[in-house]
FIDORO-711908 format. One record per residue (C-alpha): residue in three letters; x, y, z. Coordinates in Angstrom, 2 decimals, always signed. Layout:
BEGIN
  res        x        y        z
  ala        X        Y        Z
...
//
This chain:
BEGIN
  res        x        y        z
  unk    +0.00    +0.00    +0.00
  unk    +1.88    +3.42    -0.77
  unk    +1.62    +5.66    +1.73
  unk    -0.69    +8.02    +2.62
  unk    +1.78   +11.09    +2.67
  unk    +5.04   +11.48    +1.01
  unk    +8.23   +14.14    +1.70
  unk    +7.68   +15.53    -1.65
  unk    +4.17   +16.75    -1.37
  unk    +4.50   +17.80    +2.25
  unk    +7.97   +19.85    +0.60
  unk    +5.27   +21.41    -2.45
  unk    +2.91   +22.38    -0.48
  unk    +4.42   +23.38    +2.68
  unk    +2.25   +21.45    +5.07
  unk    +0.89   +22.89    +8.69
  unk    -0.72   +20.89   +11.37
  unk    -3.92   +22.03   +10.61
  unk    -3.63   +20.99    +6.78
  unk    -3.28   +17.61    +7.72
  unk    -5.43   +16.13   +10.11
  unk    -3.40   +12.79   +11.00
  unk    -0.23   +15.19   +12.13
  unk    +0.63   +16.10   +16.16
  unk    +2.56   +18.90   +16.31
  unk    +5.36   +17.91   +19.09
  unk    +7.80   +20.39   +18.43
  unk    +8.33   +23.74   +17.26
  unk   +11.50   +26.26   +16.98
  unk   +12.00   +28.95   +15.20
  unk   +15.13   +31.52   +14.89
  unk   +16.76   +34.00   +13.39
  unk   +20.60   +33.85   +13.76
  unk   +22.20   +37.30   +13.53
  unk   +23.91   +37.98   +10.26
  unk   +23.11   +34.48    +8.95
  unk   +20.06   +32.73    +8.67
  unk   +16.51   +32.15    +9.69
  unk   +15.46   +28.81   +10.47
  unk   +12.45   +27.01   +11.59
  unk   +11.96   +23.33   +13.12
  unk    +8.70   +21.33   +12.66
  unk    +8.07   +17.67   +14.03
  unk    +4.72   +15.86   +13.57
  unk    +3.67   +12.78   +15.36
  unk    +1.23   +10.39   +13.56
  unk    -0.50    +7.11   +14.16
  unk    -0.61    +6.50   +10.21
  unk    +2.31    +3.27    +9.25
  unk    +4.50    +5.29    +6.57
  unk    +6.92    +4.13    +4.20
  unk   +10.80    +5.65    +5.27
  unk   +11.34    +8.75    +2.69
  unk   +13.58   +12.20    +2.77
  unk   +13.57   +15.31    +0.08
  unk   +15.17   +18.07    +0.04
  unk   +14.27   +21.10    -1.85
  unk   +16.19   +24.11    -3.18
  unk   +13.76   +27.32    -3.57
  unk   +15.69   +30.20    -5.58
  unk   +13.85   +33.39    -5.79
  unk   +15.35   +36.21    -7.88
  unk   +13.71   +39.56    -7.96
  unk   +15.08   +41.28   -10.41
  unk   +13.44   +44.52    -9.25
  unk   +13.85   +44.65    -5.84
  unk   +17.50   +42.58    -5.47
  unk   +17.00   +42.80    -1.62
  unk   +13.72   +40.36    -1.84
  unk   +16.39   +38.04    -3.49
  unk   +16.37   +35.04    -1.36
  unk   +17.51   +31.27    -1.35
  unk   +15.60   +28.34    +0.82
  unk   +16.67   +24.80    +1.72
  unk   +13.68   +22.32    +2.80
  unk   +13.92   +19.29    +4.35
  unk   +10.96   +16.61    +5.25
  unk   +12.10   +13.21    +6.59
  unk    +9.22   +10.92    +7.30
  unk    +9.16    +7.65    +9.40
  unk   +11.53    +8.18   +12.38
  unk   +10.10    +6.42   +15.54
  unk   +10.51    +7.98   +18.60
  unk    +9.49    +7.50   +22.08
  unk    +8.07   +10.15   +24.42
  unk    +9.36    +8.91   +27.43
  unk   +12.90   +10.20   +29.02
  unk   +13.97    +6.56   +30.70
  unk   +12.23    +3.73   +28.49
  unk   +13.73    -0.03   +28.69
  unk   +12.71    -0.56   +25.50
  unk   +13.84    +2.02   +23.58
  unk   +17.39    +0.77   +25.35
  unk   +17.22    -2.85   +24.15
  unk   +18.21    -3.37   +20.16
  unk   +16.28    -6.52   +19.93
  unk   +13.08    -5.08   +21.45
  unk   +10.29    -2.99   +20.10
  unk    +9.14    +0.18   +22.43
  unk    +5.08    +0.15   +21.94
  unk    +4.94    +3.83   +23.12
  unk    +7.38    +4.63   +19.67
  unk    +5.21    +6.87   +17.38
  unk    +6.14    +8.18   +14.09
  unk    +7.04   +11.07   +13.14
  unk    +7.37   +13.99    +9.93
  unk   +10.40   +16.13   +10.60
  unk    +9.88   +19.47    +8.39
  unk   +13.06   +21.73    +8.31
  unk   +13.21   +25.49    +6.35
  unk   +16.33   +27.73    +6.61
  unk   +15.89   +31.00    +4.54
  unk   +19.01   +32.58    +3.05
  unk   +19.22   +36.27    +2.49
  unk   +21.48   +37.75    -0.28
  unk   +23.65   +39.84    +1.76
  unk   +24.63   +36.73    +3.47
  unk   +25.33   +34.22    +0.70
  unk   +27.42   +36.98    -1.16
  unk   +30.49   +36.13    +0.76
  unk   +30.57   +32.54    -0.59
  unk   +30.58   +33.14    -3.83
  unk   +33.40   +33.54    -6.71
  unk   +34.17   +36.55    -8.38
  unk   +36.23   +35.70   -10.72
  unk   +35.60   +34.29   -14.19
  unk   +35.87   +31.04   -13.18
  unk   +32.67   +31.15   -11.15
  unk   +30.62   +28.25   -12.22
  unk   +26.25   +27.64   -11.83
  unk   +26.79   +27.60    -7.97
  unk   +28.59   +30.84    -7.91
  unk   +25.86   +32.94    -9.60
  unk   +23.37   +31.33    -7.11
  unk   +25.32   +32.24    -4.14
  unk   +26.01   +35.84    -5.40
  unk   +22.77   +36.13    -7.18
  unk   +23.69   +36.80   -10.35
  unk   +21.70   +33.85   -11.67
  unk   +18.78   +35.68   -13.31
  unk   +16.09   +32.33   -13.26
  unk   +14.49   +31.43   -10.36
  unk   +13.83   +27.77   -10.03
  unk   +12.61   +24.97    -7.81
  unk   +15.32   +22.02    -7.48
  unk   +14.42   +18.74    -5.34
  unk   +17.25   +16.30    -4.22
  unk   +17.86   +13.63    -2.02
  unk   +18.89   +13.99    +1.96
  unk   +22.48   +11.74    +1.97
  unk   +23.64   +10.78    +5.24
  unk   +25.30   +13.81    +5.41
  unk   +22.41   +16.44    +5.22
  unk   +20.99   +13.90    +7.90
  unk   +23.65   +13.74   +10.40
  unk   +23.72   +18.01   +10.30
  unk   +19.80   +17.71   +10.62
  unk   +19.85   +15.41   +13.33
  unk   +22.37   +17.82   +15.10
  unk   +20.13   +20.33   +15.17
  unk   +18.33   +18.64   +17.63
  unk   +20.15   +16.95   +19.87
  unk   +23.06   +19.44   +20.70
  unk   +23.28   +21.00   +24.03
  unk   +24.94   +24.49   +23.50
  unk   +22.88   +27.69   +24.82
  unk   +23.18   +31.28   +24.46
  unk   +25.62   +33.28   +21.93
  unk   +27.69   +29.26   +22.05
  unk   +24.17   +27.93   +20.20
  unk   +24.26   +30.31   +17.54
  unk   +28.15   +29.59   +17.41
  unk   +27.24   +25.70   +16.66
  unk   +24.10   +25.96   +14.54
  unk   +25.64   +29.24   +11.99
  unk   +28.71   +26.11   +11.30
  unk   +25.97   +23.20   +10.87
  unk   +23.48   +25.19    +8.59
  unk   +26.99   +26.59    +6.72
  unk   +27.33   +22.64    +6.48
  unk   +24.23   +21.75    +5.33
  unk   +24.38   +25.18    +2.79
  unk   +27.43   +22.82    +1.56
  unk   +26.20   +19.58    +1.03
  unk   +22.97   +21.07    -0.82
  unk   +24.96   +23.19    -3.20
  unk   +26.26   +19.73    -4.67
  unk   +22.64   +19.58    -6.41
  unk   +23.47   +22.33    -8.57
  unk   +25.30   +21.79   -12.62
  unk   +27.27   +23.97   -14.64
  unk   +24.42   +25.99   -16.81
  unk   +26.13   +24.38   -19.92
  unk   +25.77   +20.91   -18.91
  unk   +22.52   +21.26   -17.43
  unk   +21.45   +22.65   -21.47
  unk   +23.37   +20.28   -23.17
  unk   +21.74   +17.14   -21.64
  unk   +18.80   +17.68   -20.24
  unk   +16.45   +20.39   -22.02
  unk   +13.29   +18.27   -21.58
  unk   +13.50   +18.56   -17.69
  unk   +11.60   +22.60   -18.95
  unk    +8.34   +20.68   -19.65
  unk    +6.84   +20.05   -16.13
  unk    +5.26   +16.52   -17.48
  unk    +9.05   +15.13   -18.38
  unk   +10.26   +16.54   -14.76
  unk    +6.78   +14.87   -13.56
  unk    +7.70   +11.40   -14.80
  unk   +11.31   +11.90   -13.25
  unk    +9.46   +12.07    -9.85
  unk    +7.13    +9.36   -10.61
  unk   +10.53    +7.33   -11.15
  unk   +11.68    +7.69    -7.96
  unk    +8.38    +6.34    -6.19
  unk    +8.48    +3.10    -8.33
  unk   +11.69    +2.55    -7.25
  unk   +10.68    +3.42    -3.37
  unk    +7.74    +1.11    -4.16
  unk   +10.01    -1.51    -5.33
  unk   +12.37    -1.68    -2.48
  unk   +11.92    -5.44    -1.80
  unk   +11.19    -6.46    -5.60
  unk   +14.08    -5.28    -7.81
  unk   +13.15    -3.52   -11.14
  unk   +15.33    -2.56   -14.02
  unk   +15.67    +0.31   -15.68
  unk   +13.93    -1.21   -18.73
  unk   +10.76    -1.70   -16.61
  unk   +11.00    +1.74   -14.70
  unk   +11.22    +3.43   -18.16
  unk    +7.86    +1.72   -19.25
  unk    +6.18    +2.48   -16.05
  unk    +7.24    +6.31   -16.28
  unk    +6.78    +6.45   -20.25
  unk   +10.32    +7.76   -20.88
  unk   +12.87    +6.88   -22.85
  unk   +15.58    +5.18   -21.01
  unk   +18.50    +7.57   -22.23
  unk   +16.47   +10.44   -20.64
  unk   +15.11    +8.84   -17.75
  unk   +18.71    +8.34   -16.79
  unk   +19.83   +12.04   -17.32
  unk   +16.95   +13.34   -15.58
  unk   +17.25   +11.95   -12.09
  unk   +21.08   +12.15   -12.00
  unk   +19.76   +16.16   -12.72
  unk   +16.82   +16.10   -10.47
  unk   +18.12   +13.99    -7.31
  unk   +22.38   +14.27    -7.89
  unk   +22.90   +10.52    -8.30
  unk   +22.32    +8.11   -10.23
  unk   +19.17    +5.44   -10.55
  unk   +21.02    +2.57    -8.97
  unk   +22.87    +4.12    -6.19
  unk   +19.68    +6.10    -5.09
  unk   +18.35    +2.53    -5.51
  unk   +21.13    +1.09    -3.21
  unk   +20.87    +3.88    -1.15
  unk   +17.19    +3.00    +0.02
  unk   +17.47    -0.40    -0.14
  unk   +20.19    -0.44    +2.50
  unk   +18.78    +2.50    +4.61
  unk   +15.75    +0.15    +4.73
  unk   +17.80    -3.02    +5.50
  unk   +19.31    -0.87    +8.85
  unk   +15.79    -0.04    +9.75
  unk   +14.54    -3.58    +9.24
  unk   +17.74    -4.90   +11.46
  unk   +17.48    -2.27   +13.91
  unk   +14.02    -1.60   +14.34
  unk   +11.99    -4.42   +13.42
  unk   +14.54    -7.18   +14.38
  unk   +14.58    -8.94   +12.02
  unk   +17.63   -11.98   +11.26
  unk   +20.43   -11.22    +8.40
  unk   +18.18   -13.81    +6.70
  unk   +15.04   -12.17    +6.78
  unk   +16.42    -9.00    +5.43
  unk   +17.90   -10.29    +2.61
  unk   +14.62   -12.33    +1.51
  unk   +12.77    -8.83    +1.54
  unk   +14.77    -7.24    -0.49
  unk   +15.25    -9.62    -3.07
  unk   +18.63   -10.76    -3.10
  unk   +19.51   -14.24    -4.34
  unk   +22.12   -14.85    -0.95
  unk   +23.25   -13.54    +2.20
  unk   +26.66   -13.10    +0.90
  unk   +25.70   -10.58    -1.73
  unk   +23.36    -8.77    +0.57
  unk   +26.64    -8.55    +3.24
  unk   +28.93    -7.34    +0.61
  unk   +26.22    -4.46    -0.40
  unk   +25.11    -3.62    +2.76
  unk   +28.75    -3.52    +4.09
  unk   +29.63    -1.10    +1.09
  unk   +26.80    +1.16    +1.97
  unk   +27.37    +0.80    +5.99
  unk   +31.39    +0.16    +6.22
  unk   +29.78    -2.99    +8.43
  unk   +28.45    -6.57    +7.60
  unk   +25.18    -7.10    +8.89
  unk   +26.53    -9.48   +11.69
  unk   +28.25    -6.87   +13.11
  unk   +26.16    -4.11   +12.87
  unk   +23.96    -6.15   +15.61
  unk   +27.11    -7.40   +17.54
  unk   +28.07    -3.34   +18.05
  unk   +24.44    -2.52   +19.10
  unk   +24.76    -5.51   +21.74
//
């Protein structure tokens, strides 16, 4: 069953509590760090069973009028973290045991990037490439870019809520993470003249449409393995292009975003759910353990096996 509520539409549409019935709001923050950037901090709770998915989206807004309205934003939405309410829960300790009081839960992230601010990053030499003009603002399109949240982006979001600085120290820490995460985004981003050269169809919102579409097959085919033939047919695109267009769209390619969720979902099966090497690598469709160690271990840096011997 797909899922009643994905990180791309809650990312389009810029979801509030009150738009979605099924959402808790548990958390809020929101704050403007001098000189840098304005943030702000949503987490939902929800009783509704939801698929694992991240997105992150790049807003650029150029005002070619009024250059001070200029602005750049970075979204995030991660859906399907569990997490229990409860400060000292014995379950929540144990790897091999399920907490029942676990709910889960939407995490919705927006930083908002003034020009004055991003100016200093950029090149100003001729040498300044597609990321330079966005930083100094000298890109004259605005645009709309989605892209997936790496374990990167992740580790810097997940910072931002469980450090423990205060006062002028906190804004200290969170200016360097959100520099971070300004970083890793920015990787999403081509040269204008490769961008033209290979992928002119991504103009025609249908073509970008069936890029997206691509990427929820393949999230819907996590445990049944589907080529790039098949996607292709399921999307209506032509293979070449489908290919082009989500390296473009998400920054990698088809089978490592592929990988990607396969073993993210493997760690959640193992550490979540419990399940035996065994069982994971039945569900997602691998032929034998060994190949599903040698995968996982290139994704993780860890077999399985130990993975669950370091949680011990």
């Amino acid at each position: 069953m797909r899922p009643a509520m994905k990180a791309i539409d809650i990312l389009k549409t810029e979801m509030k509590a009150v738009a979605e019935p099924s959402l808790d709001l548990v958390y809020k923050k929101q704050q403007d760090i001098p000189g840098s950037v304005q943030y702000t901090v949503f987490r939902y709770a929800t009783q509704i069973e939801l698929e694992a998915d991240e997105m992150g989206m790049m807003v650029y807004e150029y005002n070619a009028n009024k250059h001070d309205l200029s602005f750049l934003e970075l979204k995030y939405c991660s859906i399907g973290q569990r997490y229990c309410g409860k400060k000292n829960c014995d379950d929540c300790r144990e790897s091999n045991r399920e907490c029942n009081d676990a709910t889960q839960h939407v995490d919705v992230f927006k930083f908002h990037f003034n020009k004055s601010f991003l100016h200093q990053f950029a090149q100003s030499t001729a040498t300044a490439n597609r990321k330079d003009e966005v930083l100094a603002f000298t890109y004259t399109s605005s645009f709309i870019k989605l892209f997936p949240v790496c374990s990167r982006k992740r580790n810097v979001l997940e910072n931002l809520f469980t450090h423990n600085y205060t006062g002028s120290l906190e804004n200290i820490y969170l200016n360097a993470k959100i520099q971070e995460l300004l970083l890793y985004s920015m990787e999403c981003l081509v040269d204008e003249k490769e961008e033209t050269f290979s992928c002119k169809f991504l103009a025609i919102d249908e073509e970008k449409e069936k890029i997206i579409k691509a990427r929820e097959v393949l999230l819907q085919h996590i445990g049944d393995p589907i080529t790039i033939k098949e996607l292709s047919r399921k999307v209506a695109m032509n293979e070449c292009y489908l290919k082009k267009g989500f390296k473009e769209v998400f920054g990698t390619t088809i089978f490592e975003f592929y990988q990607q969720q396969r073993m993210e979902h493997a760690k959640y099966l193992l550490y979540e759910k419990g399940l035996n090497v065994t069982d994971v690598s039945a569900s997602l469709g691998y032929s034998s353990i060994s190949h599903f160690s040698t995968a996982f271990k290139k994704h993780t840096g860890l077999k399985p096996c130990e993975l669950l011997n370091a949680q011990k």
